[in-house]
VMD Tcl script that draws the C-alpha trace (Angstrom):
set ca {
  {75.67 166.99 134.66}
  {73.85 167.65 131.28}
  {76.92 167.03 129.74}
  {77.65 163.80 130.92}
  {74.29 162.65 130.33}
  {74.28 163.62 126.75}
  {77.42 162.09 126.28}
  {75.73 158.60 128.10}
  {73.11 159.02 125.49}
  {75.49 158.67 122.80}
  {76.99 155.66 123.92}
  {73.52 154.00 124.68}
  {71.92 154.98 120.61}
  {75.22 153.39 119.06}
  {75.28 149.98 120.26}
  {74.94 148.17 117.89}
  {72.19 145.20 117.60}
  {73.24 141.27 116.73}
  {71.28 138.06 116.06}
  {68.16 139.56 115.32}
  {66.34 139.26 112.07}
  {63.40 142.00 112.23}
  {60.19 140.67 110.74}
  {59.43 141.32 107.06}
  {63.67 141.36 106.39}
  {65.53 138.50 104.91}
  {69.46 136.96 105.35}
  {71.06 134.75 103.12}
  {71.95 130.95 103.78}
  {74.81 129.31 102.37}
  {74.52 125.91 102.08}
  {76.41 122.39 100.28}
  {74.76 119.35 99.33}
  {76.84 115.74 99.15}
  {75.60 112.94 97.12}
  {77.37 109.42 96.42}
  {76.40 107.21 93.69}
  {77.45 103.47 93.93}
  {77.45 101.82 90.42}
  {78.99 98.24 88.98}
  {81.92 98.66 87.01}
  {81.86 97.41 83.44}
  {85.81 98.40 82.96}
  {88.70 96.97 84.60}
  {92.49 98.03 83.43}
  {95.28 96.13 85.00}
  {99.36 97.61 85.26}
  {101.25 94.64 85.34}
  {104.83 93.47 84.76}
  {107.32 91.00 83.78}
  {110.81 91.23 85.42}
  {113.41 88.57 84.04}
  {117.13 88.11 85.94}
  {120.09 86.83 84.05}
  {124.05 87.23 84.57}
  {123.81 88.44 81.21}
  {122.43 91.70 80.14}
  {121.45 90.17 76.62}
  {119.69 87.10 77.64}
  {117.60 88.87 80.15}
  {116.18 91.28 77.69}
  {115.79 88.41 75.05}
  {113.62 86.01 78.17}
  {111.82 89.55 79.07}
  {110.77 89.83 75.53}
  {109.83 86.15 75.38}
  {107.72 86.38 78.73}
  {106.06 89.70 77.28}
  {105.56 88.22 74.31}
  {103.71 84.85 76.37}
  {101.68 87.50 78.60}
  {100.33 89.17 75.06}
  {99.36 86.10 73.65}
  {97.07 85.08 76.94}
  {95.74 87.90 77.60}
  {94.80 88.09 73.18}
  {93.43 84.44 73.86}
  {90.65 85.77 75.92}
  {89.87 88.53 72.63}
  {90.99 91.37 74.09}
  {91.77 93.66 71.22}
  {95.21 94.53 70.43}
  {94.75 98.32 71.04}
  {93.79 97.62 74.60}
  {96.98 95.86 75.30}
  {99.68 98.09 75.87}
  {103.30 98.04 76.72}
  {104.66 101.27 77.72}
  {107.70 101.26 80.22}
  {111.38 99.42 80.51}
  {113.73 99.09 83.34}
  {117.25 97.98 83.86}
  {118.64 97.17 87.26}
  {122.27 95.84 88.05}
  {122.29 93.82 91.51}
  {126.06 94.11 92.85}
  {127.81 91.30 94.74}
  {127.26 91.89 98.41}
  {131.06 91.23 98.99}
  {132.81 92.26 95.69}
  {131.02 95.56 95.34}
  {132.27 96.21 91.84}
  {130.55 92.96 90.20}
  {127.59 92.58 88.47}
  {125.56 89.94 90.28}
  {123.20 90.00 87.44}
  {120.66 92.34 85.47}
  {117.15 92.93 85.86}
  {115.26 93.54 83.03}
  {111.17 94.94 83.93}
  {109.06 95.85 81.42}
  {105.29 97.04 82.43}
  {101.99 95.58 80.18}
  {98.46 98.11 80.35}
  {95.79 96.04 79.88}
  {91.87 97.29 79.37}
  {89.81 94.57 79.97}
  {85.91 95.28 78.84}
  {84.29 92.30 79.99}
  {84.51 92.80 83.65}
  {83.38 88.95 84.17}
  {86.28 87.66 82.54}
  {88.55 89.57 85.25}
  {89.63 86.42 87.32}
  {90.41 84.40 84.03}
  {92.40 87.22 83.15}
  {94.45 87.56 86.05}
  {95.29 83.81 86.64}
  {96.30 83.78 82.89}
  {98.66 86.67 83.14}
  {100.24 85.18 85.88}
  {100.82 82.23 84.51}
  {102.08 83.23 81.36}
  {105.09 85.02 83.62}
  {103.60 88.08 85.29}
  {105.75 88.71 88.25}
  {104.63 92.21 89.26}
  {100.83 93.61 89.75}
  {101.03 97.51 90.50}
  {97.51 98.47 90.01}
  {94.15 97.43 89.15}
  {91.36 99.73 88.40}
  {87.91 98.80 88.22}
  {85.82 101.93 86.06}
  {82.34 102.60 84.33}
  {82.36 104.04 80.76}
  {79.06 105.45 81.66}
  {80.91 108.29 83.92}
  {79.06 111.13 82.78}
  {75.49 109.78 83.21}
  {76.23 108.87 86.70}
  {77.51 112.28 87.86}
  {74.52 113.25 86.67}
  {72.37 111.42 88.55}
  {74.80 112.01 91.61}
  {74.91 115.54 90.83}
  {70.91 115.95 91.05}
  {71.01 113.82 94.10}
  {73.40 115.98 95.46}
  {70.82 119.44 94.55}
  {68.12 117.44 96.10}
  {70.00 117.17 99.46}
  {71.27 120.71 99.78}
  {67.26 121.96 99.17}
  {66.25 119.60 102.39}
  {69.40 120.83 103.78}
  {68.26 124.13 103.84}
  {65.04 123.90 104.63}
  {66.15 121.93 107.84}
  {68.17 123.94 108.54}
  {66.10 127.25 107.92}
  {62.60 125.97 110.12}
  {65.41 124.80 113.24}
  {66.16 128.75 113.96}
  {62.37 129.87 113.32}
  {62.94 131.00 109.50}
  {61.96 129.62 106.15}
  {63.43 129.82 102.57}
  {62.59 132.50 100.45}
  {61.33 131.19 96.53}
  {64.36 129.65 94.91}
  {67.97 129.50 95.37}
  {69.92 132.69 94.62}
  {73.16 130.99 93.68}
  {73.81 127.47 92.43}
  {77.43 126.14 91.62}
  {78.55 122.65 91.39}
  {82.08 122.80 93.33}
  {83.30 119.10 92.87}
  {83.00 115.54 91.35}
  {85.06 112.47 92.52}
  {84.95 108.57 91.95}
  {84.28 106.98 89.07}
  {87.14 104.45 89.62}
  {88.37 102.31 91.96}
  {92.82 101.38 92.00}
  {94.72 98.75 93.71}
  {91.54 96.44 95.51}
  {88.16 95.39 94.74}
  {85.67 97.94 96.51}
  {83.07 95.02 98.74}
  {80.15 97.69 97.81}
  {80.55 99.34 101.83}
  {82.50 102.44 102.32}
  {82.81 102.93 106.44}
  {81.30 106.11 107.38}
  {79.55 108.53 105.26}
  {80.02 111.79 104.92}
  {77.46 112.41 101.74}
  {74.12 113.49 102.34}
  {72.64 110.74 99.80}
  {73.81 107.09 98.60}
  {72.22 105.74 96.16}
  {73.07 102.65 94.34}
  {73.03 102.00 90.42}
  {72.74 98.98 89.27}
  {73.70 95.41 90.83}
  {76.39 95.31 93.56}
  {78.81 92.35 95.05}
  {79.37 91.72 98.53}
  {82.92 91.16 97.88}
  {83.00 87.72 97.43}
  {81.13 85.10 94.45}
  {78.72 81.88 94.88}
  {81.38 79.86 94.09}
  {83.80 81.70 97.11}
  {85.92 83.66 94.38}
  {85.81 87.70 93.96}
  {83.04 89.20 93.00}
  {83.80 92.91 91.45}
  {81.11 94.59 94.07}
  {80.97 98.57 93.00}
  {82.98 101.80 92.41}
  {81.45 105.35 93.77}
  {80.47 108.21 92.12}
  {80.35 111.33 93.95}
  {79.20 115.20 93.03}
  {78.88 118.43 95.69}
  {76.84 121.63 94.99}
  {77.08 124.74 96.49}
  {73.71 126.48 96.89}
  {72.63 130.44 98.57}
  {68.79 130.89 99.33}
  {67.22 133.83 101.23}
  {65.36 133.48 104.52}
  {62.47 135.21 106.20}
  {61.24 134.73 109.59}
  {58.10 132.74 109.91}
}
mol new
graphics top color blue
foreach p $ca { graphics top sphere $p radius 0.5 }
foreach p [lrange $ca 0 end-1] q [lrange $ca 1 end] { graphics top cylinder $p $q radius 0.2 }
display resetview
């Protein structure tokens, strides 16, 4: 008998003790802050391209160059400068005959056009000019801010600013509080900046950011006189951030 219960003693002292923080201790809490900055472009670059068919391989590179050539002088017409007008990519395609397999239908000669455009407001007058100087393809468009770095910024501090309410949410919901300042800061990730392929409306669905702010004017997607308006492009930043906790 005085065996056993010795042994039952044991057992009882080494049980160990969870999800209790005695008074006058601290734990740490790990926590991220989200922040989203929306901001009107003042950059757009377009990747078009002209794609000319011919029986013969020589005359569709020679009307290729010619349409290139057409799309260069537009697009120089509205003073873009010549280093922001780029051609950078050629492609030749033979289509067969779909019942002679062996015969050249006729060639396809593509050749792709970057264009930085940096008067946004002249976007729509670009595009209708390109096209009808002979663009035939539009792969991207991509609407930017050459102000990146001082909007991160701002998102980034935003993004501080929500992981310190974060925490202190989240600390006073389970009876705690934050300790002084944090213990650990790191800024984990950055994102936006651009927009490719559509005009952004100034809305992005559901957010998962803790803050949105918005920096500077913004569209609604579409102009006064019913054409596109350039709305805005997102900045985003995340910070990682470790405070200690005491019970109130």
């Amino acid at each position: 008998m005085r065996l056993h219960l010795v042994l039952l003693a044991l057992l009882v002292s080494t049980q160990p003790v969870f999800g209790q923080i005695p008074p006058n201790s601290s734990s740490t809490l790990n926590v991220t802050g989200d922040a989203a900055v929306n901001v009107a472009p003042d950059r757009v670059r377009l990747f078009v391209g002209v794609e000319s068919r011919n029986k013969n391989l020589l005359m569709a590179k020679a009307e290729n160059d010619a349409g290139v050539k057409k799309v260069i002088e537009a697009v120089r017409a509205l003073n873009v400068l010549p280093g922001d007008i780029q051609t950078d990519y050629i492609q030749v395609d033979m289509s067969y005959d779909s019942n002679i397999g062996t015969i050249v239908n006729y060639y396809s000669v593509t050749k792709d056009v970057q264009i930085l455009l940096r008067n946004v407001q002249q976007f729509e007058e670009l595009l209708s000019s390109v096209l009808l100087a002979g663009v035939n393809h539009i792969y991207d468009i991509e609407f930017s801010t050459s102000e990146l770095r001082k909007h991160r910024d701002a998102a980034r501090a935003l993004a501080v600013k929500a992981a310190l309410e974060k925490a202190n949410d989240l600390a006073a919901a389970a009876g705690l509080k934050v300790v002084g300042t944090p213990v650990a800061v790191s800024a984990y990730g950055y994102g936006g900046g651009a927009s490719y392929g559509r005009l952004h409306r100034g809305g992005y669905g559901q957010m998962s950011q803790n803050v949105l702010q918005n920096a500077g004017p913004g569209g609604d997607g579409i102009g006064a006189d019913g054409t596109v308006a350039l709305g805005t492009i997102r900045v985003t930043a995340s910070v990682s951030m470790s405070f200690q906790l005491q019970r109130q």
